[in-house]
N, C-alpha and C positions, 0 to 999 in steps of 0.2 A: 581610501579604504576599499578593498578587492571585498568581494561576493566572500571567498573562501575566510576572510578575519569576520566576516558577523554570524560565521558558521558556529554552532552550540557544540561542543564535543557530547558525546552519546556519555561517557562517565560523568562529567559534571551534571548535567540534567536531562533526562530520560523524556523522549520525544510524545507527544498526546497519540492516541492509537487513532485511527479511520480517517486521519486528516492527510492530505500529499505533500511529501517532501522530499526536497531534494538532499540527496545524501552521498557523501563523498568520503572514497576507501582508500589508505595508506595515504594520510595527513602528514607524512615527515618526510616524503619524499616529492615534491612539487612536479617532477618531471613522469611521476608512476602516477600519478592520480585520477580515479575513476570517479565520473559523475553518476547518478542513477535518481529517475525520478520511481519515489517507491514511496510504500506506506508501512505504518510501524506496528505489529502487533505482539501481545504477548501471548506466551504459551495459554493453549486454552479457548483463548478470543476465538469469537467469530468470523471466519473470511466471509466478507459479502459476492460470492463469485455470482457473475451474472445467470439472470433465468430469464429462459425463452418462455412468453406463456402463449398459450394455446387458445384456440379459438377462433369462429369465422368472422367475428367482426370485431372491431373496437373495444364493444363494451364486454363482450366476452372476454378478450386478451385482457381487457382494464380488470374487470372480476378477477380471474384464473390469476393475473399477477399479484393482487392484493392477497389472495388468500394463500398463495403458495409459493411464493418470492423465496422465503425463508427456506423452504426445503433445498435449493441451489445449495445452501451457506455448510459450513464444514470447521470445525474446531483447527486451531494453528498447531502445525506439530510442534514447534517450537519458536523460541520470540528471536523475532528479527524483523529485518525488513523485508516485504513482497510488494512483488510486480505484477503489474498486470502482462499477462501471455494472451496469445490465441490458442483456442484446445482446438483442434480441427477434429477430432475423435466426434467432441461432442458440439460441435462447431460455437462457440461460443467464449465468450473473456473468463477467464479464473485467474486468481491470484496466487501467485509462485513465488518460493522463500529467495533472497537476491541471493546473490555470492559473496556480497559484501558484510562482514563481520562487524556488528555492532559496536563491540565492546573496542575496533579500534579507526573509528569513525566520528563525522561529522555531519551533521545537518541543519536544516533550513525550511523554515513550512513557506511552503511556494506559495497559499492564500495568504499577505500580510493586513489584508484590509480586516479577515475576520478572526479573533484571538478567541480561540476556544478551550483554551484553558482555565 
């Protein structure tokens, strides 16, 4: 058994959202096939993009992230799969829609130890 046969196609059952998965585009063509490791969201959903927090020491960074983490985060334009990027604008990770089409795709949750469904 290859990786790509215990792949879920994205039509039969619809991936759990905030968990990492490996996901692979144009399935009928063996020789065309794109890997990507990405995460699944629906329109809507919250992107968790990373927050720098602020402050001179530990506990302030520690404070300033617990109360303000969330403000980073930004609703999904639409449902798919995102990556993680580098912003260098804002020097920091944010999550970017893949290029890979869901609806003709397969995937894989790369954690198999913990089933969060």
């Amino acid at each position: 058994m290859t990786l790509y046969d215990a792949m879920h196609n994205f039509t039969d059952k619809i991936p759990p959202e905030d968990i990492e998965l490996l996901v692979c585009d144009n399935p009928e063509n063996p020789e065309n096939r794109e890997f990507e490791r990405a995460f699944f969201y629906k329109k809507g959903s919250m992107l968790p993009h990373e927050y720098r927090a602020q402050g001179e020491n530990d506990v302030e960074r520690f404070l300033d992230h617990m109360a303000n983490y969330k403000t980073a985060w930004e609703p999904a334009k639409e449902t798919g799969y995102y990556i993680l990027v580098n912003c260098p604008a804002e020097n920091r990770l944010k999550l970017r829609l893949c290029h890979i089409n869901p609806l003709d795709s397969k995937y894989i949750v790369i954690d198999p130890l913990e089933d969060k469904e």
